[in-house]
MDTraj code that builds the backbone (N, CA, C; nanometers):
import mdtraj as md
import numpy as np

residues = "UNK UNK UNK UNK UNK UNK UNK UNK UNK UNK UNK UNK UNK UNK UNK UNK UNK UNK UNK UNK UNK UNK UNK UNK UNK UNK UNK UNK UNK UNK UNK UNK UNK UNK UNK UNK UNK UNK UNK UNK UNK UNK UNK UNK UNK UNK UNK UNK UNK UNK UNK UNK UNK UNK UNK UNK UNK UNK UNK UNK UNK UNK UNK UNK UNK UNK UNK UNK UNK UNK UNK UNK UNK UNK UNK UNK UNK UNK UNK UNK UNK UNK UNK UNK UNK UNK UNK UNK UNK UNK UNK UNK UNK UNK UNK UNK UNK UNK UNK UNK UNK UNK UNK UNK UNK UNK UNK UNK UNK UNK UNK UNK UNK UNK UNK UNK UNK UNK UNK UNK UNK UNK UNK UNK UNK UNK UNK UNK UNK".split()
xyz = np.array([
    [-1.9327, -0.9776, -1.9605],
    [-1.8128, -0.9106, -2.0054],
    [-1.7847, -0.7982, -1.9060],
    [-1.6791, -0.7990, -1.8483],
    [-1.5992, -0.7132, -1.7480],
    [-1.5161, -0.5677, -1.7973],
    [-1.5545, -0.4737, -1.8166],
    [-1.5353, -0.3949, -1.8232],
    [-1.3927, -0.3210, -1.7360],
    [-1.3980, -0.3204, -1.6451],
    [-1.3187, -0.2878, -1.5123],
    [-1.2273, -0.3828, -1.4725],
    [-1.1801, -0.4283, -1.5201],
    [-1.0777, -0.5321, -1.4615],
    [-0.9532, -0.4743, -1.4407],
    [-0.8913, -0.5085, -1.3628],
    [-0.7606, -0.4920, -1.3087],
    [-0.6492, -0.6322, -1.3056],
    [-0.5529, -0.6053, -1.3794],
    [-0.5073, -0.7033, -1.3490],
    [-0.3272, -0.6690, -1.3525],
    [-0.2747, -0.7595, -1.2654],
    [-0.1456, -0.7197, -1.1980],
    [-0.0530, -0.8417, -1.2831],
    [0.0424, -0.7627, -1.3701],
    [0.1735, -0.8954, -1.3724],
    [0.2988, -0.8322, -1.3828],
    [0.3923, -0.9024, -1.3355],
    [0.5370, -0.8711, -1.2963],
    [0.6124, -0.9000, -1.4304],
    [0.6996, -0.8414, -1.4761],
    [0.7959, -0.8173, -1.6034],
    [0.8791, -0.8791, -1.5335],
    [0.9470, -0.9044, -1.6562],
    [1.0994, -0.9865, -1.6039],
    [1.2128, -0.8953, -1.6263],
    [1.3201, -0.9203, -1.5548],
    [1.3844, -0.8173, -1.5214],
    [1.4289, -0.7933, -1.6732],
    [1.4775, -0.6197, -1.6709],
    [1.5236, -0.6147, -1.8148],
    [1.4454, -0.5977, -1.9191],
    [1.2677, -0.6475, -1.8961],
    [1.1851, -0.6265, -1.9709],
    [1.1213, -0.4882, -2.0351],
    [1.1235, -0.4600, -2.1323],
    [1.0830, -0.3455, -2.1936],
    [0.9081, -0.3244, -2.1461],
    [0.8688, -0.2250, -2.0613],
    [0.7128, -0.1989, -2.0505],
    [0.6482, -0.1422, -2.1899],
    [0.7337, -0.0311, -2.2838],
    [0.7081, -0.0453, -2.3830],
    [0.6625, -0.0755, -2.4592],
    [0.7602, -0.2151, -2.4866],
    [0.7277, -0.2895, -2.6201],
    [0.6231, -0.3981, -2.5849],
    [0.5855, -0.3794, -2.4330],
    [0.4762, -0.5084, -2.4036],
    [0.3628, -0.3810, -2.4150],
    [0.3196, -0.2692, -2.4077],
    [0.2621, -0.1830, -2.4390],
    [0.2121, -0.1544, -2.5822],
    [0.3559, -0.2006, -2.6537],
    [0.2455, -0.1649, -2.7674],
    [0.2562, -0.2933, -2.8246],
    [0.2163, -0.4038, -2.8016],
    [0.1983, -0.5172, -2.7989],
    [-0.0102, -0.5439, -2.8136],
    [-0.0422, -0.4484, -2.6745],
    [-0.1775, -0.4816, -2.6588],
    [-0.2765, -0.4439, -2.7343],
    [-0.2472, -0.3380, -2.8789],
    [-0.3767, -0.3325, -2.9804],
    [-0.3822, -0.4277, -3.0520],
    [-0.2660, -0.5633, -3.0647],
    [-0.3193, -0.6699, -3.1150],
    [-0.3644, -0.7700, -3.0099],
    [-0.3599, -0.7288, -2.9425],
    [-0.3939, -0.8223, -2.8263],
    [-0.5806, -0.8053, -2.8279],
    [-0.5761, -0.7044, -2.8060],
    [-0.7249, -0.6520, -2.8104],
    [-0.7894, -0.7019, -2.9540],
    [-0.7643, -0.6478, -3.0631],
    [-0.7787, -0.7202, -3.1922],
    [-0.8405, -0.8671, -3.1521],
    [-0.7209, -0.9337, -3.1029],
    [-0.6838, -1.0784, -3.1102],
    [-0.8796, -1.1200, -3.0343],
    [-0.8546, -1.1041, -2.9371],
    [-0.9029, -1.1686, -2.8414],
    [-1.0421, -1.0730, -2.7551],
    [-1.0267, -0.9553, -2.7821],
    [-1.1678, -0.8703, -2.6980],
    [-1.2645, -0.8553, -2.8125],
    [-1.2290, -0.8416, -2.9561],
    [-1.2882, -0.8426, -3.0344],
    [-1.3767, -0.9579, -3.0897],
    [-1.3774, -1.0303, -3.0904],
    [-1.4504, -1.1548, -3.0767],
    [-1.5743, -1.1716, -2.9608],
    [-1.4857, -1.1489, -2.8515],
    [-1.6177, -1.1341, -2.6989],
    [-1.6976, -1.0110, -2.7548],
    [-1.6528, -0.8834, -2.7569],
    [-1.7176, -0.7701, -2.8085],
    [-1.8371, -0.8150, -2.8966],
    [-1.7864, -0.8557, -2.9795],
    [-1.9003, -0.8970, -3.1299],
    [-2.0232, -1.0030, -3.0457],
    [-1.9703, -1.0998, -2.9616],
    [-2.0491, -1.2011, -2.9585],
    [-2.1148, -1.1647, -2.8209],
    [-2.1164, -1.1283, -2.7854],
    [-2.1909, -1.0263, -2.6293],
    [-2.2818, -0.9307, -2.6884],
    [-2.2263, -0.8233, -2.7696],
    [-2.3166, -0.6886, -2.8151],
    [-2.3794, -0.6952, -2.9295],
    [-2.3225, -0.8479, -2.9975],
    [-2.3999, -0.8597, -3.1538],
    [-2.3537, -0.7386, -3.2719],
    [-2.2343, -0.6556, -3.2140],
    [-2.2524, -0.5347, -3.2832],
    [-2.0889, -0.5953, -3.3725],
    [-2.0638, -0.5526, -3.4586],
    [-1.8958, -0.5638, -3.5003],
    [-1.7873, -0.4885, -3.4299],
    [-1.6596, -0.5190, -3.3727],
    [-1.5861, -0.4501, -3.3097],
    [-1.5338, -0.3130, -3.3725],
    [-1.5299, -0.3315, -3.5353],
    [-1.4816, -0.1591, -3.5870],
    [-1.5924, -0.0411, -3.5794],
    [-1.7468, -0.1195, -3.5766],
    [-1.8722, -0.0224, -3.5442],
    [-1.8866, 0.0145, -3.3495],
    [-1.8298, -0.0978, -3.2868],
    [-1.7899, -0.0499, -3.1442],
    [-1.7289, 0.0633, -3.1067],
    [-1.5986, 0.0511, -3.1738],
    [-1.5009, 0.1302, -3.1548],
    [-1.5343, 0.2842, -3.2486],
    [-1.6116, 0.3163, -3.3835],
    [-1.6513, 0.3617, -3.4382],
    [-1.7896, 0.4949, -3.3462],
    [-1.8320, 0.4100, -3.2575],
    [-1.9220, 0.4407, -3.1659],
    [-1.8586, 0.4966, -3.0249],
    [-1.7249, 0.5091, -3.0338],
    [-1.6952, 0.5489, -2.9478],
    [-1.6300, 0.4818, -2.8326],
    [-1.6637, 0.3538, -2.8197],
    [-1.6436, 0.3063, -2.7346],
    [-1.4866, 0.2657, -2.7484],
    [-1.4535, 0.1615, -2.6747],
    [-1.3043, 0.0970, -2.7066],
    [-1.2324, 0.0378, -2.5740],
    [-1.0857, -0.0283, -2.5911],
    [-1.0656, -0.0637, -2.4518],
    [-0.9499, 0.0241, -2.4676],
    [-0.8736, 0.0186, -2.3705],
    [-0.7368, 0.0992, -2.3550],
    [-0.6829, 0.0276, -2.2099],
    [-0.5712, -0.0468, -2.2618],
    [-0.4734, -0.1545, -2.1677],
    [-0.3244, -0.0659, -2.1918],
    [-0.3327, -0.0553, -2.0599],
    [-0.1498, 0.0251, -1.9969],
    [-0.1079, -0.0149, -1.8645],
    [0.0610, -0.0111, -1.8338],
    [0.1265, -0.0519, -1.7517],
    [0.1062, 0.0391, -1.6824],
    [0.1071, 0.0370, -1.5565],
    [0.1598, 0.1425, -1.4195],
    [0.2243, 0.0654, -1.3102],
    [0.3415, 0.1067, -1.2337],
    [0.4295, 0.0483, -1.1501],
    [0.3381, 0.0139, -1.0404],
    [0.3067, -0.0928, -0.9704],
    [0.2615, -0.1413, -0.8957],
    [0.2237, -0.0559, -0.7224],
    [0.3479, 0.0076, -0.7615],
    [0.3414, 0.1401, -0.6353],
    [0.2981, 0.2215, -0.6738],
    [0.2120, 0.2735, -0.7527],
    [0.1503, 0.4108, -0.8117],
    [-0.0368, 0.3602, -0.8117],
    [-0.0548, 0.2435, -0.7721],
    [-0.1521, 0.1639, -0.8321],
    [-0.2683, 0.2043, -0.7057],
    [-0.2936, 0.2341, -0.6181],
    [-0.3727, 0.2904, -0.5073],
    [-0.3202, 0.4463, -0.4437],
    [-0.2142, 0.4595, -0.4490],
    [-0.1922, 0.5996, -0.3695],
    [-0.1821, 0.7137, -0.5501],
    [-0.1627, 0.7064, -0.6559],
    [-0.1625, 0.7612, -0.7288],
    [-0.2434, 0.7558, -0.8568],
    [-0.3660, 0.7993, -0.8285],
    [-0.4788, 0.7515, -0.9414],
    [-0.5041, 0.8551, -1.0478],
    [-0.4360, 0.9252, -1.0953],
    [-0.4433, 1.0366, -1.2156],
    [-0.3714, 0.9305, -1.3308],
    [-0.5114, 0.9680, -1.4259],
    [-0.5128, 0.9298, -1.5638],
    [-0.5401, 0.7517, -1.5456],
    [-0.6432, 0.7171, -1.4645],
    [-0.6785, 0.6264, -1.4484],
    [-0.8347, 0.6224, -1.4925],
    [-0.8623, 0.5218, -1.5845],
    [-1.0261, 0.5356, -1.6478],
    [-1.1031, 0.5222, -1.5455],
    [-1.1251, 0.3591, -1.4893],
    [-1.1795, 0.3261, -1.3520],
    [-1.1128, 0.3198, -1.2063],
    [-1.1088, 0.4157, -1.1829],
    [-1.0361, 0.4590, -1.0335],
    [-1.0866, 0.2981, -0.9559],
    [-1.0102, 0.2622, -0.8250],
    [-1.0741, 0.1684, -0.7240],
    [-1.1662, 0.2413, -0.6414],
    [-1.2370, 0.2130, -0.5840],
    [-1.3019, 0.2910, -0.4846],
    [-1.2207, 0.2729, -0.3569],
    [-1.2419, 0.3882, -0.2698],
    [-1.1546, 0.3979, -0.1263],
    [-1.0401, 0.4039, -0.1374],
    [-1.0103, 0.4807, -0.2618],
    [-0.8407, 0.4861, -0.2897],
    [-0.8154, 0.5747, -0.2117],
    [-0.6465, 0.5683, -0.2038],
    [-0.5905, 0.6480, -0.0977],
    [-0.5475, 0.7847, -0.1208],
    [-0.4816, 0.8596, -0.0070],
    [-0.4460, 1.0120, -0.0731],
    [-0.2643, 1.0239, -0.0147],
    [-0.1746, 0.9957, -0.0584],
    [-0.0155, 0.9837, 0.0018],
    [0.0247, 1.0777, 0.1234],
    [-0.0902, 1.1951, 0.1688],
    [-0.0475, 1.2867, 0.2302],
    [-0.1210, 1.2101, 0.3739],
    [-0.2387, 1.1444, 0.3129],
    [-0.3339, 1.1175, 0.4524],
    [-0.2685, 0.9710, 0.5290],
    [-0.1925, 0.8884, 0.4351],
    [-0.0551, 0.7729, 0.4606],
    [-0.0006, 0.7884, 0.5439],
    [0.0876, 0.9000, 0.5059],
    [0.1942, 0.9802, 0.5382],
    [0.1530, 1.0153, 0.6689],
    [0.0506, 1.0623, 0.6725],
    [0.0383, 1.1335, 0.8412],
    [0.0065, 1.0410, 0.9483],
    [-0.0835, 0.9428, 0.8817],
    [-0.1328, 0.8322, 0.9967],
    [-0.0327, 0.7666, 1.0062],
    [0.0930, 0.7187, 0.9110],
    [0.2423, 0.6183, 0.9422],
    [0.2919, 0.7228, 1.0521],
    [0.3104, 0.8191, 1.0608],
    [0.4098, 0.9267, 1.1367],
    [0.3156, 0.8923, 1.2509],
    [0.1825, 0.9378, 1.2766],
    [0.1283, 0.9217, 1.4132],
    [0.1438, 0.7917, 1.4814],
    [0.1409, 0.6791, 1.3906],
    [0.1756, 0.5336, 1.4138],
    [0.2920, 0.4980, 1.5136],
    [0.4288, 0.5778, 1.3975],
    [0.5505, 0.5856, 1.4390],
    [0.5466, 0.6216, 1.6051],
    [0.4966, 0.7376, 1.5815],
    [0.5247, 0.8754, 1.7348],
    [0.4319, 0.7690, 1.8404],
    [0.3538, 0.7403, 1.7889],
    [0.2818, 0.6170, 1.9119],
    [0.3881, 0.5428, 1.9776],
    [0.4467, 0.4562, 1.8945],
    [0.5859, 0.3091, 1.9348],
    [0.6580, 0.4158, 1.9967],
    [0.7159, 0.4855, 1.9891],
    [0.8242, 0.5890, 2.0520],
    [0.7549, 0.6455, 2.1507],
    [0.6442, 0.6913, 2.1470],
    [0.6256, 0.7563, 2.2889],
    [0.5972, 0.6604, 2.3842],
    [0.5581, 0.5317, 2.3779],
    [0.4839, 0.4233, 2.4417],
    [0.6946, 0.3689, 2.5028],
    [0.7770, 0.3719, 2.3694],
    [0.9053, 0.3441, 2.4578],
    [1.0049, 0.4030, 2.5166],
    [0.9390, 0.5248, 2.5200],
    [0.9922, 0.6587, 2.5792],
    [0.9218, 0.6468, 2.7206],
    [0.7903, 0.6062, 2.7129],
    [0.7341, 0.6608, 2.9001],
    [0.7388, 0.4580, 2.9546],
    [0.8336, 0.3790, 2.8962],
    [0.8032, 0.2989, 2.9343],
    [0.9704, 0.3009, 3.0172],
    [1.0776, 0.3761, 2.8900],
    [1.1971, 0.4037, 3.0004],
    [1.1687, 0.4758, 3.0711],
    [1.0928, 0.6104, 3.0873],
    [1.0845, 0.6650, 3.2201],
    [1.0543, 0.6353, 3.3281],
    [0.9581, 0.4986, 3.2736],
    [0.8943, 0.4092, 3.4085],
    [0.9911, 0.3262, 3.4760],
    [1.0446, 0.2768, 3.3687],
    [1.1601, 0.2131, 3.4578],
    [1.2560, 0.2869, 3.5097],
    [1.3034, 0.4077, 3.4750],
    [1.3779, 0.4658, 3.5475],
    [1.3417, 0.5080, 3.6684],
    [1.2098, 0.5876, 3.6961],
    [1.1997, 0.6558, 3.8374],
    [1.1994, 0.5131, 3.9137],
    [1.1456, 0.3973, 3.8632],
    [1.1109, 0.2713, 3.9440],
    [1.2423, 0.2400, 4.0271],
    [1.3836, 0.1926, 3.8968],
    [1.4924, 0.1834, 3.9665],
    [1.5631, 0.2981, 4.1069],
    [1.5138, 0.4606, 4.0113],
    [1.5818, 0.4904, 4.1067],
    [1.5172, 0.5520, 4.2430],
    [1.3433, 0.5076, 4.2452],
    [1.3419, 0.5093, 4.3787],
    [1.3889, 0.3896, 4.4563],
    [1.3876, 0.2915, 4.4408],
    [1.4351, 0.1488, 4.4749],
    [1.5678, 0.1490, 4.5016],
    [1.6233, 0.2311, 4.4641],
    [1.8147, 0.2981, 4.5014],
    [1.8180, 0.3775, 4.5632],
    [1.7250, 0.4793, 4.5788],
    [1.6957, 0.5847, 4.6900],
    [1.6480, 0.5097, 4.8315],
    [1.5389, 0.4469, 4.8472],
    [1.5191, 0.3787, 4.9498],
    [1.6320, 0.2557, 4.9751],
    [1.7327, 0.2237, 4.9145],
    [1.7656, 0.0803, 4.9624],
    [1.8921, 0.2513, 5.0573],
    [1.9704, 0.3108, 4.9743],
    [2.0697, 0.3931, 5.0203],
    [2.0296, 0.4355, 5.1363],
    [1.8725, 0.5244, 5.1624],
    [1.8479, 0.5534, 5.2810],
    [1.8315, 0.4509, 5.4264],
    [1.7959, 0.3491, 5.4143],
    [1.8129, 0.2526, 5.4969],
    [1.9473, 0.2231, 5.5458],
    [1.9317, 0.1911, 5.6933],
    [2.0604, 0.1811, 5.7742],
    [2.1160, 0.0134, 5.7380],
    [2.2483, 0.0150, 5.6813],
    [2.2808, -0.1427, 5.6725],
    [2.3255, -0.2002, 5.8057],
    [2.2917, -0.1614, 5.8953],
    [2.2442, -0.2218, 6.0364],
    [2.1087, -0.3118, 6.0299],
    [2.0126, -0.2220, 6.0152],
    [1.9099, -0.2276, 6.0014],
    [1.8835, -0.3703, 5.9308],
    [1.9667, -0.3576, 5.7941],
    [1.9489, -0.5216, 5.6849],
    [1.9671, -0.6520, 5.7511],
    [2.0699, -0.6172, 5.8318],
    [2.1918, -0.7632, 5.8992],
    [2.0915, -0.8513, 5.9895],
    [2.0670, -0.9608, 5.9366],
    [2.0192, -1.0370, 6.0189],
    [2.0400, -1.0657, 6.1778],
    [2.0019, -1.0750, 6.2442],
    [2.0497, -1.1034, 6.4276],
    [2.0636, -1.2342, 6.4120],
    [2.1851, -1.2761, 6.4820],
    [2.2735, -1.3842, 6.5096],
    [2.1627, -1.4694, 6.6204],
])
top = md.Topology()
chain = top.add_chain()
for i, resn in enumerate(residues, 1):
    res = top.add_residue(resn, chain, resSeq=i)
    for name in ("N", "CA", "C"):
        top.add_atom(name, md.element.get_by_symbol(name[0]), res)
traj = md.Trajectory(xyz[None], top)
């Protein structure tokens, strides 16, 4: 029996999180209570009596690693939005500076290559007859 489970499902549009919320103390009833009893040998109202219990809730799928307050079993190696945030920006400033010194490269390239063709005598180019 799994304690920690995580599990991910998508609502349909329009769907109340709500009313599928308070949906799950019969759900639990229904169906954990039975495993409970037949795993611990104990009855599920002396479980719960003892303290124990489950507790099933929605959270938006984007809150689910970068925002872990009021979460029972955190994931491990969860993230922090500020430490994201800084490594996407350094990410960013990488691609941009890499296509920033890659126009500069091409620029001095062209315009020494326009500097030397200008300084050359177009005498000099003309093939001899």
């Amino acid at each position: 029996m799994s304690f920690f489970a995580h599990t991910y499902i998508q609502l349909e549009e329009g769907a109340s999180p709500a009313s599928l919320e308070a949906k799950f103390d019969d759900m639990v009833a229904n169906y954990v209570a039975a495993q409970v009893e037949r795993t611990l040998g104990t009855s599920f109202e002396d479980y719960i009596a003892a303290g124990n219990g489950y507790r099933y809730y929605l959270r938006p799928i984007s809150s689910v690693h970068l925002d872990l307050q009021n979460i029972e079993a955190k994931f491990l190696g969860s993230g922090n939005k500020t430490f994201v945030f800084i490594l996407t920006s350094i990410g960013i400033s990488t691609f941009i500076l890499a296509g920033a010194a890659a126009m500069l490269i091409a620029w001095i390239t062209v315009s020494y290559q326009s500097l030397k063709a200008a300084i050359v005598n177009p005498v000099d180019s003309l093939s001899s007859q």
